[in-house]
TIKOL-268631 format. One record per residue: residue number from 1; residue in three letters; x negated, y negated, z negated of N, C-alpha, C in turn. Coordinates in steps of 0.1 Angstrom, whole numbers. Layout:
// TIKOL-268631
+-----+--------+-------+-------+-------+-------+-------+-------+-------+-------+-------+
: num : residu :   nc1 :   nc2 :   nc3 :  cac1 :  cac2 :  cac3 :   cc1 :   cc2 :   cc3 :
+-----+--------+-------+-------+-------+-------+-------+-------+-------+-------+-------+
: NUM :    ala :     X :     Y :     Z :     X :     Y :     Z :     X :     Y :     Z :
...
+-----+--------+-------+-------+-------+-------+-------+-------+-------+-------+-------+
END
This chain:
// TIKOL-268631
+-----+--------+-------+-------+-------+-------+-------+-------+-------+-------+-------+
: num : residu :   nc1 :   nc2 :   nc3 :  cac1 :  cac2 :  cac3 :   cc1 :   cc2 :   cc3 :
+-----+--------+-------+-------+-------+-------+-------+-------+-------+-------+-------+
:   1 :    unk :  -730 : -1311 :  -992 :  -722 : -1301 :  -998 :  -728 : -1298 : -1012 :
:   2 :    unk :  -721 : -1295 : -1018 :  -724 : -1290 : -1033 :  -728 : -1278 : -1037 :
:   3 :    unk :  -744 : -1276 : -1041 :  -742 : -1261 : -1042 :  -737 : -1258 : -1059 :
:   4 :    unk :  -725 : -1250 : -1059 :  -719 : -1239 : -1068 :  -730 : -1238 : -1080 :
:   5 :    unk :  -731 : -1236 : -1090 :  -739 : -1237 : -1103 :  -735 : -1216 : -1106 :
:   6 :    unk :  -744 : -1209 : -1104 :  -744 : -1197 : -1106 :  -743 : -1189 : -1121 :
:   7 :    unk :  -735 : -1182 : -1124 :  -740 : -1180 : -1140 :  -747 : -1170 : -1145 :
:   8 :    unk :  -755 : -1174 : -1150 :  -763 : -1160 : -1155 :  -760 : -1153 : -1163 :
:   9 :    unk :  -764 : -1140 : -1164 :  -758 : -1126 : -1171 :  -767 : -1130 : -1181 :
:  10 :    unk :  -780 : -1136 : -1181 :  -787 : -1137 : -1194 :  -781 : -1144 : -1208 :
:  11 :    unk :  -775 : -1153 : -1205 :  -767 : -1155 : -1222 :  -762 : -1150 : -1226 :
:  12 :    unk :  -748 : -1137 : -1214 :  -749 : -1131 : -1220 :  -751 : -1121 : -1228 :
:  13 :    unk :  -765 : -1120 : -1224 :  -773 : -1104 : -1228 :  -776 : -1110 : -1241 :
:  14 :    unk :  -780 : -1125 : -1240 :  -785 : -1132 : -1253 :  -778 : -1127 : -1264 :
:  15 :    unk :  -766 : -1133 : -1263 :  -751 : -1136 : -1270 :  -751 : -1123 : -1275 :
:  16 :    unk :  -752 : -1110 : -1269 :  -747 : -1097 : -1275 :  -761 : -1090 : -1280 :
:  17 :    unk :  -772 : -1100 : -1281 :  -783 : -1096 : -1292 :  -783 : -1102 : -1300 :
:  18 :    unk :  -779 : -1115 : -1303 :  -774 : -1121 : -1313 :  -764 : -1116 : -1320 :
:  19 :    unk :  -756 : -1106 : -1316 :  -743 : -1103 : -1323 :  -745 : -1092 : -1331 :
:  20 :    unk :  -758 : -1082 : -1323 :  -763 : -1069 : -1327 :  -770 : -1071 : -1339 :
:  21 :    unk :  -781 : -1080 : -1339 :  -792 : -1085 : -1351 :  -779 : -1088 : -1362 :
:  22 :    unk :  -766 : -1096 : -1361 :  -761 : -1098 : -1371 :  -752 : -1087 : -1377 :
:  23 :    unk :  -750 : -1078 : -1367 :  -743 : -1066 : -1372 :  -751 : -1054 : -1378 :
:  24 :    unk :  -766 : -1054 : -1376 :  -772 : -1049 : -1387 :  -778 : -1051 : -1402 :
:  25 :    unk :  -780 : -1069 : -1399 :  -779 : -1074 : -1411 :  -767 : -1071 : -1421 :
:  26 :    unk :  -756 : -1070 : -1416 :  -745 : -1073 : -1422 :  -737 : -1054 : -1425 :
:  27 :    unk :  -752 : -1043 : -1420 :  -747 : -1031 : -1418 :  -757 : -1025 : -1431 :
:  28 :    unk :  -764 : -1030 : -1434 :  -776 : -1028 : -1438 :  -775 : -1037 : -1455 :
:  29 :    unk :  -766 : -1050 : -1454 :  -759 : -1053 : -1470 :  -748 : -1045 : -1475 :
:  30 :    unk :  -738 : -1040 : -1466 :  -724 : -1040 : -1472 :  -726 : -1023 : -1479 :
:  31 :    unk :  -735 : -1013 : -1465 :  -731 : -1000 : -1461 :  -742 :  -992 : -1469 :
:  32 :    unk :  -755 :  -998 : -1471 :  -770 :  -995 : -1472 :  -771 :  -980 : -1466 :
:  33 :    unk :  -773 :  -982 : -1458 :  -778 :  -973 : -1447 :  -797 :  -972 : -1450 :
:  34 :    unk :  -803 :  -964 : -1444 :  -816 :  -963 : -1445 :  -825 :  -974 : -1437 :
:  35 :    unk :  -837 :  -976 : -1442 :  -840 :  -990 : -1441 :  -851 :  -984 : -1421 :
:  36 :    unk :  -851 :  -973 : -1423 :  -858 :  -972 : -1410 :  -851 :  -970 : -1402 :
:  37 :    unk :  -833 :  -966 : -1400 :  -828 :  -974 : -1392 :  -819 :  -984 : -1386 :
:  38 :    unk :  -825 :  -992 : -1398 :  -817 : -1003 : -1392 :  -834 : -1012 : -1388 :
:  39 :    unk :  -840 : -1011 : -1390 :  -857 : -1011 : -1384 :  -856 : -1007 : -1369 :
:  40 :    unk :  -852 :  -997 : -1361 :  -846 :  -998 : -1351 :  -837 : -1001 : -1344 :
:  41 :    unk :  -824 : -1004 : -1353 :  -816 : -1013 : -1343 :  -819 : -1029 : -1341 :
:  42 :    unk :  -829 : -1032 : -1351 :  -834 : -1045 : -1350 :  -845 : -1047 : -1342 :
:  43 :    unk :  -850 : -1040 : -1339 :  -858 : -1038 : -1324 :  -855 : -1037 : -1313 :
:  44 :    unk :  -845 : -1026 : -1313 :  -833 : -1027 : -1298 :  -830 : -1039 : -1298 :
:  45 :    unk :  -821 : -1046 : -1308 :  -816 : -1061 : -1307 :  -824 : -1070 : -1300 :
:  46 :    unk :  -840 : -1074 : -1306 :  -848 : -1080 : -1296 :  -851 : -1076 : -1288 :
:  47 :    unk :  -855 : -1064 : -1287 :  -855 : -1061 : -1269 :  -849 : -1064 : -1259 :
:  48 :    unk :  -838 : -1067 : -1265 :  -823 : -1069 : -1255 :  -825 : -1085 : -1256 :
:  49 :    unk :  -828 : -1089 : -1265 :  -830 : -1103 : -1265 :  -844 : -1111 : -1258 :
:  50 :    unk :  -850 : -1102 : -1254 :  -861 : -1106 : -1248 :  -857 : -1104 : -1232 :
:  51 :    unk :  -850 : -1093 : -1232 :  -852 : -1092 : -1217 :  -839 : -1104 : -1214 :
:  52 :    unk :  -828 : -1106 : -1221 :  -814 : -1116 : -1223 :  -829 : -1131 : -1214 :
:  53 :    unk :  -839 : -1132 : -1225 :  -848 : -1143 : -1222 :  -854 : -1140 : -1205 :
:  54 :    unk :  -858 : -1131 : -1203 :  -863 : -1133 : -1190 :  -853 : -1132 : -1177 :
:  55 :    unk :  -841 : -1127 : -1181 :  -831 : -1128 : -1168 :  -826 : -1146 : -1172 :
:  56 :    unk :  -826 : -1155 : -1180 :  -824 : -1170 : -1177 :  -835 : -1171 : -1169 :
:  57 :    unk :  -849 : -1170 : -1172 :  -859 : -1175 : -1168 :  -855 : -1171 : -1155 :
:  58 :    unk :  -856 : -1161 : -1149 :  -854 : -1152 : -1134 :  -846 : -1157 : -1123 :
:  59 :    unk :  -830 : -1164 : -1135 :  -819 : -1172 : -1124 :  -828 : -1187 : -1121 :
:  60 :    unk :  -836 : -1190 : -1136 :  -836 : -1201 : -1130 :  -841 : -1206 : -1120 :
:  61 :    unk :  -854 : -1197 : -1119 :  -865 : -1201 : -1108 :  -860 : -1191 : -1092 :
:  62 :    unk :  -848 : -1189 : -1093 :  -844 : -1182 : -1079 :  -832 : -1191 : -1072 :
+-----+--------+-------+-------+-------+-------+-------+-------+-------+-------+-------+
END
């Protein structure tokens, strides 16, 4: 029997920190907002991208 290939929520936690880093970049040329925070939404973004990294790791080895 086949086992089913399960999908992980981590890409796309990835995917929507990759979207966030690009929408501050892109918040931060058009709008110029203050530089300290978009310094924290670029933090949140990897954070979310870090943890996006350890729930692949987490499916994989489970």
């Amino acid at each position: 029997m086949k086992k089913k290939k399960k999908f992980s929520h981590g890409w796309l936690t990835l995917f929507i920190s990759v979207i966030c880093l690009i929408g501050t970049l892109l918040l931060y040329k058009f709008v110029k907002v203050d530089d300290v925070f978009c310094v924290i939404l670029m933090t949140f973004s990897i954070v979310i991208g870090i943890y996006g990294i350890f729930q692949i790791t987490r499916d994989a080895y489970n």
